[in-house]
C-alpha positions in Angstrom: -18.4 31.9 11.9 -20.6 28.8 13.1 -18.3 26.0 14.8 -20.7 23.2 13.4 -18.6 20.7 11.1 -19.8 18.6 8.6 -19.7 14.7 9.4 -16.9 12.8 7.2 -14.9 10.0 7.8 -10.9 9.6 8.5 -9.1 7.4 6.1 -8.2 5.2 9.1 -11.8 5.1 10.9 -13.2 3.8 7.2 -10.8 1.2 7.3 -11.9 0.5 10.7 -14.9 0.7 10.0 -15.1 -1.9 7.0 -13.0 -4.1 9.1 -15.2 -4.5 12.2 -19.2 -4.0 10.3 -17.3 -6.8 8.1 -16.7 -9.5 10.7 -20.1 -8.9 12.7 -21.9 -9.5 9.2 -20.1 -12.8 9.1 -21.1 -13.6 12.3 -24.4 -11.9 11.9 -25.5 -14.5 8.9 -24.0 -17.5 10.8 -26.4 -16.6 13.8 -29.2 -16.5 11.2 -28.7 -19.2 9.4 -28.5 -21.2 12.7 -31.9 -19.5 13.9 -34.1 -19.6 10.8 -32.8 -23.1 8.8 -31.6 -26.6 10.0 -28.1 -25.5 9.6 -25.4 -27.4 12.3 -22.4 -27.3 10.8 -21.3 -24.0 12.9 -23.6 -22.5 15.9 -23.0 -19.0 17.0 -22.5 -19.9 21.0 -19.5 -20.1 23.6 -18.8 -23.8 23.3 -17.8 -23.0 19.9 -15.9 -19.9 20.5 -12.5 -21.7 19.0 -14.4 -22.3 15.5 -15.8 -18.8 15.2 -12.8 -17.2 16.2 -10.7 -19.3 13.4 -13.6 -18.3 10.8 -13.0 -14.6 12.0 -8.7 -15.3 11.9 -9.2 -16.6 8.3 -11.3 -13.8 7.0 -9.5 -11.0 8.4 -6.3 -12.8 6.6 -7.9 -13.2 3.1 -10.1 -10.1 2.9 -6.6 -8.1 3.8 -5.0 -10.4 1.6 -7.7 -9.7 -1.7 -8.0 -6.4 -0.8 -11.1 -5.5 0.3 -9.8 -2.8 2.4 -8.4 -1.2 -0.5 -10.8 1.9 -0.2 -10.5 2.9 -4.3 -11.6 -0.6 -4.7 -13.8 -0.5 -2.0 -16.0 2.5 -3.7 -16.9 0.1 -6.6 -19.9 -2.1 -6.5 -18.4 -4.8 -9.3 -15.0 -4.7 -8.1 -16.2 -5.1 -4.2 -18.1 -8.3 -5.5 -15.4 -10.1 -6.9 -13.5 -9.6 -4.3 -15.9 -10.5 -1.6 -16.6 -13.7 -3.6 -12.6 -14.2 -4.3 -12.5 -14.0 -0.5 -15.3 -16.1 0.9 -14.5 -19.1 -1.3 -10.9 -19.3 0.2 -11.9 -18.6 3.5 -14.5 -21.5 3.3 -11.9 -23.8 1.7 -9.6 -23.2 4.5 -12.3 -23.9 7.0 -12.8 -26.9 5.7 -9.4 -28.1 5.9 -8.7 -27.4 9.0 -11.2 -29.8 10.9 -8.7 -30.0 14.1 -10.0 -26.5 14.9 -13.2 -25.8 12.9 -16.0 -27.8 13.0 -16.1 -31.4 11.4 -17.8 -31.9 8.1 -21.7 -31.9 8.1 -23.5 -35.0 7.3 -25.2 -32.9 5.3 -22.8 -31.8 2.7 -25.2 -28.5 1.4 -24.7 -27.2 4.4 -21.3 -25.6 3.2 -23.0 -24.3 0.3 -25.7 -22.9 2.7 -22.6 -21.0 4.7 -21.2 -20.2 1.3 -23.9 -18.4 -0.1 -24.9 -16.4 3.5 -21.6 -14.8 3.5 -22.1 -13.6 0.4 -24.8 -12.6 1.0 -24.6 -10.8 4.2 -21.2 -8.9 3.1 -22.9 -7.8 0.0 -25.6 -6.5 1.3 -23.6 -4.4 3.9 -20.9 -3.1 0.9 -24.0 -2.2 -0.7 -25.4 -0.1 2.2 -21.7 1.5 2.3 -20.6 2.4 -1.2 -24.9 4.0 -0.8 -24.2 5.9 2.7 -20.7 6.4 3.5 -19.3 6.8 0.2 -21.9 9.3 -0.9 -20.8 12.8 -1.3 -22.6 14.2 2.4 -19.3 12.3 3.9 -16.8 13.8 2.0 -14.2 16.0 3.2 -14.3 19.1 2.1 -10.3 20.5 2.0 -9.3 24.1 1.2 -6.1 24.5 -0.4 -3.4 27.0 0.7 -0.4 28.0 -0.6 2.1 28.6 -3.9 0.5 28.3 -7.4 3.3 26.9 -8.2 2.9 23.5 -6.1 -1.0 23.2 -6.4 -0.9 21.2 -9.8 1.1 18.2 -8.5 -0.3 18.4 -4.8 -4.0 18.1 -6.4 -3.0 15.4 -9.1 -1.3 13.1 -6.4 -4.2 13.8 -3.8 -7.3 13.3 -6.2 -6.0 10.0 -7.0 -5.6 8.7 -3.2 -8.5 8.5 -1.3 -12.4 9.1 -3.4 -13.4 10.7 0.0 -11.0 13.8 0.3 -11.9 16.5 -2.0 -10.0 19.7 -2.8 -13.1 22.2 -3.1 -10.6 25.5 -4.0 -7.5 27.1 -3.2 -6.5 30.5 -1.9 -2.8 31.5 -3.2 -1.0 32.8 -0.1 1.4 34.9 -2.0 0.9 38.6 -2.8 -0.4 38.3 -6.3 1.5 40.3 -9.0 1.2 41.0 -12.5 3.7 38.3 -13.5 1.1 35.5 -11.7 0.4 32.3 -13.5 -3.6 31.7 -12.8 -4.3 28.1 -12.3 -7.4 26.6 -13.7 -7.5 23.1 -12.7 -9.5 24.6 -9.4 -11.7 27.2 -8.4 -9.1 29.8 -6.6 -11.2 31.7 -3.6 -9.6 35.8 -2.7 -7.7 36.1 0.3 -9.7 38.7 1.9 -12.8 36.5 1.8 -11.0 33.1 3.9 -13.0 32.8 6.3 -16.3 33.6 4.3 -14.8 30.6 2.4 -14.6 28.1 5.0 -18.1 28.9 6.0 -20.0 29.1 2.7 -18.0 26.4 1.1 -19.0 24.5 4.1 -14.8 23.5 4.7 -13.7 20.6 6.7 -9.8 21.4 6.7 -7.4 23.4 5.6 -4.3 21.9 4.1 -1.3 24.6 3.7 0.8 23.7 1.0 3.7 26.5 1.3 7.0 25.7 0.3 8.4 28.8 2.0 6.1 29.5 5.0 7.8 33.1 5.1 6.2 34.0 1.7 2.8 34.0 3.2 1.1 36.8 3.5 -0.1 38.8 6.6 -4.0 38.6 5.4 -3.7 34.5 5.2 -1.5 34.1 7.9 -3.8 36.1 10.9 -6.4 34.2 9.5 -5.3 31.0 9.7 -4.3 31.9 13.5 -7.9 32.9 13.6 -9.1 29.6 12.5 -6.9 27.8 15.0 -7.4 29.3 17.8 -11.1 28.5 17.1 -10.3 24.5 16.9 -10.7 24.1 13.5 -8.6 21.3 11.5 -4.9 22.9 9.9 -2.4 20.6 8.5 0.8 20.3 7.0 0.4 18.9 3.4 3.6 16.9 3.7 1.3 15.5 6.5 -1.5 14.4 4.4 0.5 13.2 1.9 2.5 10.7 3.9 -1.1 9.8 5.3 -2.8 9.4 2.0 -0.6 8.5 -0.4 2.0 6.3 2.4 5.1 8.2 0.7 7.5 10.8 1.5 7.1 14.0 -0.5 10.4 14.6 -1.5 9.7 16.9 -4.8 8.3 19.6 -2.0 11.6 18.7 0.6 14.0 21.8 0.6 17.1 22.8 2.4 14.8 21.9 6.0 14.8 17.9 4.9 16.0 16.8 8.1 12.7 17.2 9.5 10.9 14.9 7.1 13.1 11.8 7.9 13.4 11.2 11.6 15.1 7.5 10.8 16.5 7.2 14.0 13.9 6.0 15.2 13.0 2.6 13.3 17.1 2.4 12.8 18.0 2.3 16.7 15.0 0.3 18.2 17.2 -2.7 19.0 14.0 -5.5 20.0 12.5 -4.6 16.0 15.8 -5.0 14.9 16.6 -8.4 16.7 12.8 -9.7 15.3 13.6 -8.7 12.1 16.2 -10.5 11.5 15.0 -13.7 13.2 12.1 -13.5 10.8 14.6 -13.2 8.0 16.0 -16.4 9.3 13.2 -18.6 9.8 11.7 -16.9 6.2 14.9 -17.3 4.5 15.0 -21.4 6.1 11.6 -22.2 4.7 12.0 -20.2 1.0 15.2 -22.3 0.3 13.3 -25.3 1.5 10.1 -24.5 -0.9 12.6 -23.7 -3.5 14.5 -27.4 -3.3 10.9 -29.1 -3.9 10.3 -26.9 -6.6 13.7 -27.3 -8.8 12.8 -30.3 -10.8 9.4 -27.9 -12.4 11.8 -25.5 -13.0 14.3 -27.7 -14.5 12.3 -28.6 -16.9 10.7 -25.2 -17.3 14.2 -23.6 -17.8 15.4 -26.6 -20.2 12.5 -26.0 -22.1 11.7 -22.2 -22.1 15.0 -20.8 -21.5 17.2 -23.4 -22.6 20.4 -22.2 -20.8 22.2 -21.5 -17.3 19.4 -21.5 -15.0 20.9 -19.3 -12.2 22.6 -15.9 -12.6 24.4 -13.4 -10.3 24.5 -9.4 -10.8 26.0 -6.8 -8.7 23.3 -4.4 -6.1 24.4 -2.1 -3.9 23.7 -3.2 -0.4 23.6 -1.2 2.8 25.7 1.7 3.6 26.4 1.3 -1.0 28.7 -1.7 -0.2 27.9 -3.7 -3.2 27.0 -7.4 -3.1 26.4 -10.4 -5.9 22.4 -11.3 -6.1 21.4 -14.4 -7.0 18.4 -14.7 -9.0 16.8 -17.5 -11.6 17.3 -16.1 -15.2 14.2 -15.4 -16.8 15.7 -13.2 -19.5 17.8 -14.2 -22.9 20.9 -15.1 -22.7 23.4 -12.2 -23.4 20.6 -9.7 -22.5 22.7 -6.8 -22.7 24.9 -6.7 -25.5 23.4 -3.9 -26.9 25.0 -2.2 -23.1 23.2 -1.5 -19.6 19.2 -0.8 -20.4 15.7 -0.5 -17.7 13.8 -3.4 -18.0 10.1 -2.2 -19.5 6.8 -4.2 -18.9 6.8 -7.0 -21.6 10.7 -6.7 -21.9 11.7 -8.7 -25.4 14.3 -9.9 -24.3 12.2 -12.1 -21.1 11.5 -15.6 -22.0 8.2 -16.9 -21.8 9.3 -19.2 -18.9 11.3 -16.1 -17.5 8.0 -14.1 -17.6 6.3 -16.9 -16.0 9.3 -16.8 -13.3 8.8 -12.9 -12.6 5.1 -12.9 -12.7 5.0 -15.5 -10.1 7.9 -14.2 -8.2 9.3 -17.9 -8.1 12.4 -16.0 -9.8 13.4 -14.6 -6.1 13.4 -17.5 -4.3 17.7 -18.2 -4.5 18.0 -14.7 -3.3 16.9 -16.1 0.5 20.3 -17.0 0.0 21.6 -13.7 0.0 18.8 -12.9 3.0 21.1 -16.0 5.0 24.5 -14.0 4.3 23.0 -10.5 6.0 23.4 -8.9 2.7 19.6 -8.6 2.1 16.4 -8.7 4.2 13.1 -10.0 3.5 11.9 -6.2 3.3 13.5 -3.5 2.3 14.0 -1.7 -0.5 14.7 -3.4 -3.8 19.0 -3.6 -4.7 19.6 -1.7 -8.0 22.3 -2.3 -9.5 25.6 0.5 -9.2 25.0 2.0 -12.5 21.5 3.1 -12.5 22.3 4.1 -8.8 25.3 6.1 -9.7 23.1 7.8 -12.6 19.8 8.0 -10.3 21.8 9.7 -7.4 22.8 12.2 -9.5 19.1 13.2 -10.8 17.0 12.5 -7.8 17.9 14.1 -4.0 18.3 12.1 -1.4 18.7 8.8 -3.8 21.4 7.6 -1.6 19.2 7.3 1.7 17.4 4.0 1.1 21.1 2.5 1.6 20.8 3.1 5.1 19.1 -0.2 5.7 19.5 -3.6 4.2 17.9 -3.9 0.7 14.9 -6.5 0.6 13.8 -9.6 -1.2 10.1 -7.0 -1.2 9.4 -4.1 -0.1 6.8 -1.1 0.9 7.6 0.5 -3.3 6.9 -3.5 -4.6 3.8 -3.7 -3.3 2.6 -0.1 -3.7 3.6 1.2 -7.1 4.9 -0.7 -11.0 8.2 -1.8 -12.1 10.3 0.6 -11.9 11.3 1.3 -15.6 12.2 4.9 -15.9 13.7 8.1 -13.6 9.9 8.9 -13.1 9.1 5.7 -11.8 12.3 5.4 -9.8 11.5 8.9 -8.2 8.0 7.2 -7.2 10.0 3.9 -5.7 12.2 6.0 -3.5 9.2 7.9 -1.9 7.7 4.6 -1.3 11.4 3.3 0.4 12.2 6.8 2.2 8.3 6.4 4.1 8.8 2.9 4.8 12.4 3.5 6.4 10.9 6.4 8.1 8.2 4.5 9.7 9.1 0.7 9.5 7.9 -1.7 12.1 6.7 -5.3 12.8 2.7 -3.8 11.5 3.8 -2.3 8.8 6.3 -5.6 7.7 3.3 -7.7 8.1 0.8 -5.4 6.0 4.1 -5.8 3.3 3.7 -9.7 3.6 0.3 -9.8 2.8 0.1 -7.7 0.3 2.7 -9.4 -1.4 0.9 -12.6 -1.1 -1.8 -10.6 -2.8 0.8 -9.8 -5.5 1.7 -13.2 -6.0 -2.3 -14.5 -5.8 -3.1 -12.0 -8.6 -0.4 -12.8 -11.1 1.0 -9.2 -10.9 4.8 -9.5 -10.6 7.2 -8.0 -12.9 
């Protein structure tokens, strides 16, 4: 077999990628505008290395911030526009109030619109080049499935949906096939005896081996996969991939070996991340109360007008280590909302006001529950409180419930940002694979890639 592999790109060296190509283009169309037009306002040289480095500072913020590292969203052409455009016009705005550090204002006023329009146009034209190259099916990875029929339906659902660039070419079952064998026709299935044929003809990148019970592989598959990596080719752990694609823990495939999927300890015992943490939660929780006081007239009138009734409300949660806790939150729903007994709330909820849906959409309904981040009973981020009787009724369907008490729950969190409302067991199963990986790998990157996104949350309207 020939030990040439075809050239694809990681999910982490595209985001690189887009990240770095990204700011040179910026710079690249300040430098030309500079050369070829009588434009001032900003020169590409090393007596204005404080401006350029704040126009780099602000666009890494806002493109992370309107997604344009989103690599679904990054494989559209229309969607990569607006948010290109989304993106330049508040990074330009922000230059230009910040004249301390970026340049003053040109006498020339058009030369704003001049930098306006060359970032456009330099970013565009580079997207352009990469939905074109890199996104083109010659980069692809090419993955061969192995393992139970019975776990390739879901595996392949959740994986085809993650990343446009990994594609599952086939499977090979890696069970002794019997008469009693359901044949799955979602994907081409490949014989054992021809695996390595496979890989070569197929032109295969990496295997992912997707056995629940690594025992119940047989002999054939198993001396061949030994074969392959003794030979340096790519074999991985699809619990692997799916923590590294989809940025959840795989729970539904967890069996009586779980321990080894949540190593917590080591997030849960770093005392310096702990310490920061909770300063941040602090000085966070100082300024969101302080925001929140200027903002209480508007939403005195907005609640005397659209709710008309108690403007505050308190619930039970269960807190860390399930010692439950009052919430504090602004009503947005009717009075009385649950007469009718305990109910999920659903996406356009009847019973939410039109000031309350307001509230939630905007996330202004949060704010008194900095309070509760003050007290130690909640932290900035973390997984969401529920309240003790969908927990006691959750913990009973879904394993390993329970676990995302282990930590403080959180005014937003890793599940917030990444999937809906949680409005069903479904959805609450998705939530706590969201929680369970951010527990698992929680630290001061990954707090601040939850901050921005929810800023992008709260930018786009999309709270519930």
């Amino acid at each position: 077999m020939s030990n040439k592999k075809s050239i694809h790109f990681e999910v982490s060296e595209r985001k690189i990628l887009l990240r770095v190509v990204d700011l040179v283009m910026v710079f690249i169309g300040v430098y030309l505008l500079s050369l070829y037009f009588d434009f001032e306002y900003i020169e590409v040289s090393i007596d204005n290395n404080v401006a350029l480095i704040l126009l780099g500072v602000y666009f890494a913020v806002f493109a992370t911030i309107f997604e344009m590292y989103d690599l679904q969203k990054a494989s559209q052409f229309d969607t990569t526009f607006k948010n290109i455009v989304i993106t330049v016009s508040t990074v330009v705005l922000f230059y230009l109030l910040t004249p301390v550090l970026s340049p003053y204002l040109p006498d020339e006023r058009l030369q704003i619109v001049y930098l306006y329009i060359t970032l456009i146009l330099s970013l565009t034209l580079w997207r352009i080049f990469y939905i074109n190259l890199i996104e083109s099916p010659r980069f692809y990875k090419r993955v061969l499935l192995v393992g139970e029929i019975s776990n390739i339906d879901g595996l392949i659902t959740a994986l085809n949906t993650s990343d446009p660039n990994y594609k599952i070419v086939g499977f090979i079952n890696s069970e002794i096939a019997t008469t009693e064998t359901i044949k799955f026709k979602g994907l081409p299935e490949f014989a054992a005896k021809d695996f390595l044929e496979t890989i070569k003809k197929e032109d295969i990148s990496e295997v992912l081996v997707a056995s629940f019970n690594s025992e119940a592989i047989m002999d054939e598959v198993y001396h061949d996969l030994i074969s392959l990596l003794e030979r340096g080719f790519k074999i991985r752990d699809y619990t692997q991939v799916y923590e590294e694609l989809l940025h959840k823990v795989p729970i539904q495939f967890v069996g009586k070996d779980f321990y080894k999927y949540f190593p917590f300890s080591r997030s849960n015992e770093n005392k310096l991340y702990i310490f920061t943490q909770r300063a941040f939660d602090i000085i966070f929780a100082i300024i969101g109360l302080a925001i929140g006081v200027l903002l209480l007239p508007f939403i005195l009138i907005g609640n005397a007008v659209g709710n008309r009734g108690p403007l505050f409300y308190s619930q039970e949660r269960v807190g860390k280590n399930s010692v439950p806790f009052n919430i504090l939150k602004l009503r947005s729903m009717v009075i009385n909302a649950e007469a009718d007994g305990v109910k999920w709330a659903q996406k356009n909820d009847s019973r939410i006001t039109k000031f309350g849906m307001f509230l939630r959409r905007s996330r202004l309904d949060e704010i008194p529950q900095f309070y509760n981040v003050l007290k130690g009973e909640m932290s900035i981020i973390g997984p969401r409180p529920e309240r003790p009787f969908f927990v006691n009724e959750l913990s009973q369907i879904i394993p390993f419930y329970e676990t995302r008490h282990i930590i403080n729950p959180g005014l937003t969190g890793w599940a917030q940002v990444s999937t809906r409302y949680g409005a069903s067991v479904d959805d609450s199963l998705t939530k706590l694979q969201y929680d369970l990986y951010y527990i698992k790998h929680r630290s001061i990157f990954l707090d601040l890639n939850i901050v921005i996104k929810t800023l992008s949350t709260i930018l786009y309207y999309r709270g519930q």
